[in-house]
C-alpha positions, 0 to 999 in steps of 0.5 A: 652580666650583659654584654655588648660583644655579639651584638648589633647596636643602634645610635640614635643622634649618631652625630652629635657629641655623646652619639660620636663618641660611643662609635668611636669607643665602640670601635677601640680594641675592647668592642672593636670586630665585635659589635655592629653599629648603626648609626641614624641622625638627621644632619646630612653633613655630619652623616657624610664626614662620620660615614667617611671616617667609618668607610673601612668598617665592615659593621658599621652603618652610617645612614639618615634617620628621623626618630619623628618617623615612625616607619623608618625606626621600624625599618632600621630596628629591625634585627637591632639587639640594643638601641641607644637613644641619644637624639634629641633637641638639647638646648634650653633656649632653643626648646623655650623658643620652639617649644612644639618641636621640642615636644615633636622630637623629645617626646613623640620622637621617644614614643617610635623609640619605644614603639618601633623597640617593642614590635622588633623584640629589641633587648635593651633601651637605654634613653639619655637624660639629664639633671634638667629633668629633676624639678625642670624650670624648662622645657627640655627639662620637662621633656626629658623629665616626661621622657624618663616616665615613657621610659618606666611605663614601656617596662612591662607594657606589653606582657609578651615583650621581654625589652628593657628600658632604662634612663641615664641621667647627665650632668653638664657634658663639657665640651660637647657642642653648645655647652658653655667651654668652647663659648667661654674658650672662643671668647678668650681667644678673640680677647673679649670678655668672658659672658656668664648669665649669674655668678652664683650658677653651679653646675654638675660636670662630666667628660665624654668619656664619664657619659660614654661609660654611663650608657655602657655600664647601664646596658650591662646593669639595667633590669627594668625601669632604672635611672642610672646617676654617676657621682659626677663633681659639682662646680661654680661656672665662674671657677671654670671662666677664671681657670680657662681666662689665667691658663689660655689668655696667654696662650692667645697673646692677650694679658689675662687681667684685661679679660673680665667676667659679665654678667648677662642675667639668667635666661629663660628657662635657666637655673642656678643650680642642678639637682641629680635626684629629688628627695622622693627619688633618693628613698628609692635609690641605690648606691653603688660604686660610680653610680646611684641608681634610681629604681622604678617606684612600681618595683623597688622591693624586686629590684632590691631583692633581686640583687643584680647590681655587683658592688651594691655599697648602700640600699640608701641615698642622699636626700639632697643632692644638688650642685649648689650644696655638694663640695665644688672643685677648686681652680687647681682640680678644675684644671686637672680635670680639664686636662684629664678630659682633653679639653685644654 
């Protein structure tokens, strides 16, 4: 199987929650001395803080970056054996309100990835998407969505090129920067009512670490055009604002039942729920243990035939596998699952 050990690893939104917590794990007992990182990201403070914490680490490099300039992707890809393209703009209201720049970075952005990869003989790709992608009411929905198809039409394009490209799929990351935890958990503790846009919305979750162990897993495994999906749990959002109103409103000093849940209406671009495969893509997907994985329409038969992902479980996936559908968690495995992760 490929391994990371040996190799020089590049991070692309090295700052932002998912790019952060790949150093971090990059630099645990298990990599640590035996990968070089270098991290690019536009946010010149967070640069700062993140270069600071790493100063002490002869193999990791903290620099600016801009995945919109194509000559400084090819710079700095340059000796790269693996790049992990975690930048983006992530927001659903912010893309729907900002639209061009979505496209700028998301897209165009994506497109020096791959160009920048494929003139530096790179080894692996490995873009972050998100359930937004599958039947997208979004605009960073339909980005990540046309991003995962730049991702399949790089495989193969250059007949000299040995690069792999694959995709990873996420659900809602909980508790990375601007998902709905520290909003709701900001709300409690100041003793104001928890805002929720629809009581029916239903969301698939992850921790940081299940995002982290998906990228890393889809390095080793990926032949080509994949996208990898991690059987994640589904929840009701209005399950996850009673648990955190019942465990931190006391902690905060306020009586929990004088803390209720709004309702605000959908915004623009939002769904009630998340699907993590459309029905074409289960017919070609595979089922492994944690995973399932989507294969490339043009090249199903050879990835099946080549047999390259241990613990195969089924050649088969569900047909319909949205959050509003699947099994939630109830209030007490929602806050076993907020204790598991870090996030009370």
């Amino acid at each position: 199987m490929y391994s990371l050990i040996g190799k020089k690893v590049l991070i692309t939104g090295v700052c932002g929650s998912i790019g952060s917590a790949l150093i971090r794990r990059l630099y645990t007992d298990e990599y640590k001395g035996q990968v070089d990182v270098i991290g690019i990201d536009v946010n010149e403070s967070e640069i700062f803080y993140l270069a600071n914490r790493y100063k002490d680490e002869n193999r990791c490099r903290i620099c600016f970056g801009d995945i919109r300039d194509r000559d400084t992707l090819f710079r700095e890809f340059n000796g790269v054996d693996i790049v992990i393209h975690a930048a983006a703009l992530k927001h659903v209201s912010i893309c729907e309100t900002s639209p061009y720049e979505a496209v700028k970075t998301n897209l165009y952005g994506l497109q020096n990835i791959i160009d920048a990869a494929l003139g530096n003989n790179v080894e692996k790709v490995i873009f972050t998407s998100s359930d937004k992608a599958v039947n997208s009411s979004s605009n960073m929905g339909a980005s990540k969505f046309l991003g995962e198809g730049l991702i399949k039409a790089a495989c193969g394009a250059h007949k000299n090129s040995n690069t792999v490209f694959a995709s990873t799929r996420f659900g809602n990351v909980l508790g990375s920067r601007g998902s709905v935890l520290p909003i709701f958990m900001e709300q409690i503790a100041n003793g104001k009512n928890v805002t929720l846009t629809d009581r029916r919305m239903t969301r698939f979750i992850m921790g940081k670490d299940d995002a982290v162990r998906l990228i890393l897993d889809s390095v080793s495994l990926s032949i080509g055009g994949e996208i990898f999906v991690t059987k994640m749990p589904a929840i009701r959002i209005q399950d996850l604002a009673e648990v955190l109103i019942q465990r931190l409103a006391v902690k905060h000093n306020h009586n929990y039942e004088s803390i209720q849940i709004i309702e605000t209406g959908i915004q623009l671009g939002e769904k009630l729920y998340e699907e993590l495969m459309t029905e074409a893509e289960s017919c070609r997907a595979l089922e492994l243990e944690k995973y399932y994985v989507v294969l490339p329409s043009s090249n199903v038969e050879k990835h099946k035939r080549s047999c390259e992902y241990p613990g195969v479980i089924s050649l088969e996936a569900p047909k319909v596998y949205t959050s509003a559908t699947a099994p939630h968690l109830d209030h007490e495995r929602i806050e076993q699952f907020l204790v598991a992760n870090n996030l009370l």
